[in-house]
RODO-2510 file (C-alpha; in nm, 4 decimals, decimal comma):
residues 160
     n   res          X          Y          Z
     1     x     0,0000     0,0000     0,0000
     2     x     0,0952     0,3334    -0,0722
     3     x     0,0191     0,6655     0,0972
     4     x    -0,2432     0,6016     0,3246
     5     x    -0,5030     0,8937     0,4362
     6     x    -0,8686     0,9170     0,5633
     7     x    -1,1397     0,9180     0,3292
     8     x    -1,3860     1,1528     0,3899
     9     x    -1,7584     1,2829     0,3620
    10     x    -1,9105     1,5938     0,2277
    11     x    -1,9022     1,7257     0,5963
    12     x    -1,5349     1,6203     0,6447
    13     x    -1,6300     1,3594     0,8966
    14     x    -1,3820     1,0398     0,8702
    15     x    -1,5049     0,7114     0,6664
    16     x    -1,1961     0,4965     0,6466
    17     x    -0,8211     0,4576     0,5834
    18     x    -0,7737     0,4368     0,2014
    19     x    -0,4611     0,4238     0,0303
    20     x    -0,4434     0,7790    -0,1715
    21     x    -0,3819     0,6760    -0,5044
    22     x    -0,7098     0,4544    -0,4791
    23     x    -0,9005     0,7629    -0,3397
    24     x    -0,8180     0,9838    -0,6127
    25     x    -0,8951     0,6903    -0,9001
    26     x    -1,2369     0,6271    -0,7698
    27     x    -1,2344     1,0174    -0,6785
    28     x    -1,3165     0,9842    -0,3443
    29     x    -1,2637     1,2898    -0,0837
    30     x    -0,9842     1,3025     0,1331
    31     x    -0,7788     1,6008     0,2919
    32     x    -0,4927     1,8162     0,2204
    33     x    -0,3117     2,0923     0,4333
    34     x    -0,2198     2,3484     0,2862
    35     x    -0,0439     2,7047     0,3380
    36     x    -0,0573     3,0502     0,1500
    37     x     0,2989     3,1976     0,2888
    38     x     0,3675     3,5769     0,2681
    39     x     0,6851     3,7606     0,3312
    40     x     0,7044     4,0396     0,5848
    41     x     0,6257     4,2371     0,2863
    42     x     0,2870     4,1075     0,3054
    43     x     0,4215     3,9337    -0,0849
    44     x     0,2775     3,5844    -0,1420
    45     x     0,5142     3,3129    -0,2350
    46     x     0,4263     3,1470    -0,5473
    47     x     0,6118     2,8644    -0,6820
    48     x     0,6134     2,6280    -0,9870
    49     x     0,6007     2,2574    -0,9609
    50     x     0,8763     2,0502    -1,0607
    51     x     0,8202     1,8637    -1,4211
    52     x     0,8387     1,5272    -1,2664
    53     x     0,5818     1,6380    -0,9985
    54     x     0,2825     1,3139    -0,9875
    55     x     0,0321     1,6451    -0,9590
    56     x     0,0174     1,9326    -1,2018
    57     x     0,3874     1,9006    -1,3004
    58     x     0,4896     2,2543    -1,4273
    59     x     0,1735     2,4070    -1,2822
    60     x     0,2075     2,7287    -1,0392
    61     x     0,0727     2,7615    -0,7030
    62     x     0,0654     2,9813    -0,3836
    63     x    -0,0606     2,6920    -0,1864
    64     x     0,2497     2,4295     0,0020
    65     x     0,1209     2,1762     0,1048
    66     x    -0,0101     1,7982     0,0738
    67     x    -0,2003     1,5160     0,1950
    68     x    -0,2661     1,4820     0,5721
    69     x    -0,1640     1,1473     0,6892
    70     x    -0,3802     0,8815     0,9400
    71     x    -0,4692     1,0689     1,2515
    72     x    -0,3211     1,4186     1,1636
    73     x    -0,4901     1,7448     1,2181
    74     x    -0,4597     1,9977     0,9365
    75     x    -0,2621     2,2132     1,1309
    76     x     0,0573     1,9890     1,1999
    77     x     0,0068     1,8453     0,8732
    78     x     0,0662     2,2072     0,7071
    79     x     0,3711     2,2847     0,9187
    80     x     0,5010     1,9245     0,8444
    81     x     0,4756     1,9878     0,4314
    82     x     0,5648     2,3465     0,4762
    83     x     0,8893     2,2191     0,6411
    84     x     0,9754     1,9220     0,3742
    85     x     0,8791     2,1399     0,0515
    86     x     1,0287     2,4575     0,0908
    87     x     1,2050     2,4248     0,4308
    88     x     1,0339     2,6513     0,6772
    89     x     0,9794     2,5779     1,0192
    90     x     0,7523     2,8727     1,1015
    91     x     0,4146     2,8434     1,3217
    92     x     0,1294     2,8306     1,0798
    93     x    -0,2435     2,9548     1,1368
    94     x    -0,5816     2,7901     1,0463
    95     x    -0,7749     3,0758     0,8065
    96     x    -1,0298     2,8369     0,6490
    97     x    -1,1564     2,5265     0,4964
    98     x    -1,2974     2,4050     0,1965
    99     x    -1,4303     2,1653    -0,0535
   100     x    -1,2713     2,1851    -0,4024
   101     x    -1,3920     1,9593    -0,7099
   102     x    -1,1676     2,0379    -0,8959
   103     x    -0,8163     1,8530    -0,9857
   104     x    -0,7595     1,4778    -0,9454
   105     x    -1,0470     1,4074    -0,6687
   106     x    -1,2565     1,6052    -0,4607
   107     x    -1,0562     1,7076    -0,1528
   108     x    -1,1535     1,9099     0,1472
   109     x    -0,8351     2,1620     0,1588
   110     x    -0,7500     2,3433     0,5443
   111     x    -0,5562     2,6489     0,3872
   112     x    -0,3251     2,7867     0,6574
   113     x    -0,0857     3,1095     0,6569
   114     x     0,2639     3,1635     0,7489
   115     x     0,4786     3,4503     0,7555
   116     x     0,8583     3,3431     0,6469
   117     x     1,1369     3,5861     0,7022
   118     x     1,4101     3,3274     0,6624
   119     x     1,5408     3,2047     0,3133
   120     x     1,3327     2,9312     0,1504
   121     x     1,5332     2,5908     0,0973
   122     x     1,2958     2,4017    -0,1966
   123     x     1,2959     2,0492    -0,2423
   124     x     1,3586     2,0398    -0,6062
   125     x     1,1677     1,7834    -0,6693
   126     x     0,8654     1,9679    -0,5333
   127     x     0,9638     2,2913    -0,6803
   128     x     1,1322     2,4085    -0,9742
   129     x     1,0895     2,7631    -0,9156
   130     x     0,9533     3,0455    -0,6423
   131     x     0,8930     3,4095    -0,6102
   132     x     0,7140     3,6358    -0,3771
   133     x     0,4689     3,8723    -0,5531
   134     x     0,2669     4,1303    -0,4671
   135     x    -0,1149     4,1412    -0,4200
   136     x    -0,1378     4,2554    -0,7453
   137     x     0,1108     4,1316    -0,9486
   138     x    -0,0449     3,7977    -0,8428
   139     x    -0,4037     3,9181    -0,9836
   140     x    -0,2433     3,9855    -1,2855
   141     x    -0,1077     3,6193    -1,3450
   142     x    -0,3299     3,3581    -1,2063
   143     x    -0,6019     3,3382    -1,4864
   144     x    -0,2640     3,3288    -1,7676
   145     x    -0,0236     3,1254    -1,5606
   146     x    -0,1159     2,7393    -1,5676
   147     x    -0,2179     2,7397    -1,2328
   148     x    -0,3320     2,4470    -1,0119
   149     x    -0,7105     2,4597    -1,0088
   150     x    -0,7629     2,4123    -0,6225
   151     x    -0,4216     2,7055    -0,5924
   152     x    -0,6257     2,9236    -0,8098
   153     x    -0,9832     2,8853    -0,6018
   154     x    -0,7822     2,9254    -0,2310
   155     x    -0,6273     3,1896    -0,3566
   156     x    -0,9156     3,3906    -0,4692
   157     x    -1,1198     3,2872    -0,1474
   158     x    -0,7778     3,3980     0,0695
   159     x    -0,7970     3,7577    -0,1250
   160     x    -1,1651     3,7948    -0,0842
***
């Protein structure tokens, strides 16, 4: 078995263990953690996924972040991938939740944010390439940019 994670229900309330590859063939919902990350700039960090990425290769995001394991709340589960992909070990905070259809499976996604004042280290097989942009030079790019869909709906629910 691969990655394992708890399959979900349209209220978030835990079904089973399922192995995540399974969930998102038979499209069931499952969780991700996730964190928009500004600079003390108030910039948000957006990054492009490595080509050999199993999800969106090549795509941009502003969201880090990935599947919560077994047992894992959202919140240590979004300091734990903020840590492996870019190499930040800064407190994160809970600003919201919600159910995206869009992408591989439907997943319910607990966007957190972060402040990071210390250089990013990227796993480069996560990310190919970063850059912190302003309010509205991110406006400008995420409808041309190939954006991850679920990226693209946080982020215009985070600006809102």
């Amino acid at each position: 078995m691969g990655e394992l994670v708890e399959r979900v229900d349209e209220r978030d309330r835990v079904l089973g263990v399922v192995d995540r590859a399974e969930a998102e063939r038979r499209r069931w919902m499952h969780r991700i953690a996730t964190t928009i990350c500004r600079d003390p700039m108030r910039r948000i960090l957006v990054l492009r996924r490595a080509e050999g990425h199993v999800r969106f290769p090549g795509h941009y995001d502003v969201m880090v972040g990935g599947a919560v394991d077994v047992g894992e709340s959202y919140e240590d589960a979004a300091a734990r991938e903020l840590s492996e992909e870019v190499g930040a070990g800064v407190p994160v905070r809970f600003v919201f939740k919600f159910l995206c259809r869009d992408g591989f499976s439907p997943v319910w996604f607990g966007v957190h944010e972060a402040v990071i004042a210390e250089p990013l280290v990227p796993d480069p097989s996560e990310v190919a390439w970063h850059a912190w942009l302003t309010e509205l030079e991110l406006r400008e790019v995420v409808d041309r940019w190939p954006f991850v869909p679920g990226g693209r709906e946080a982020l215009r629910r985070y600006l809102a």
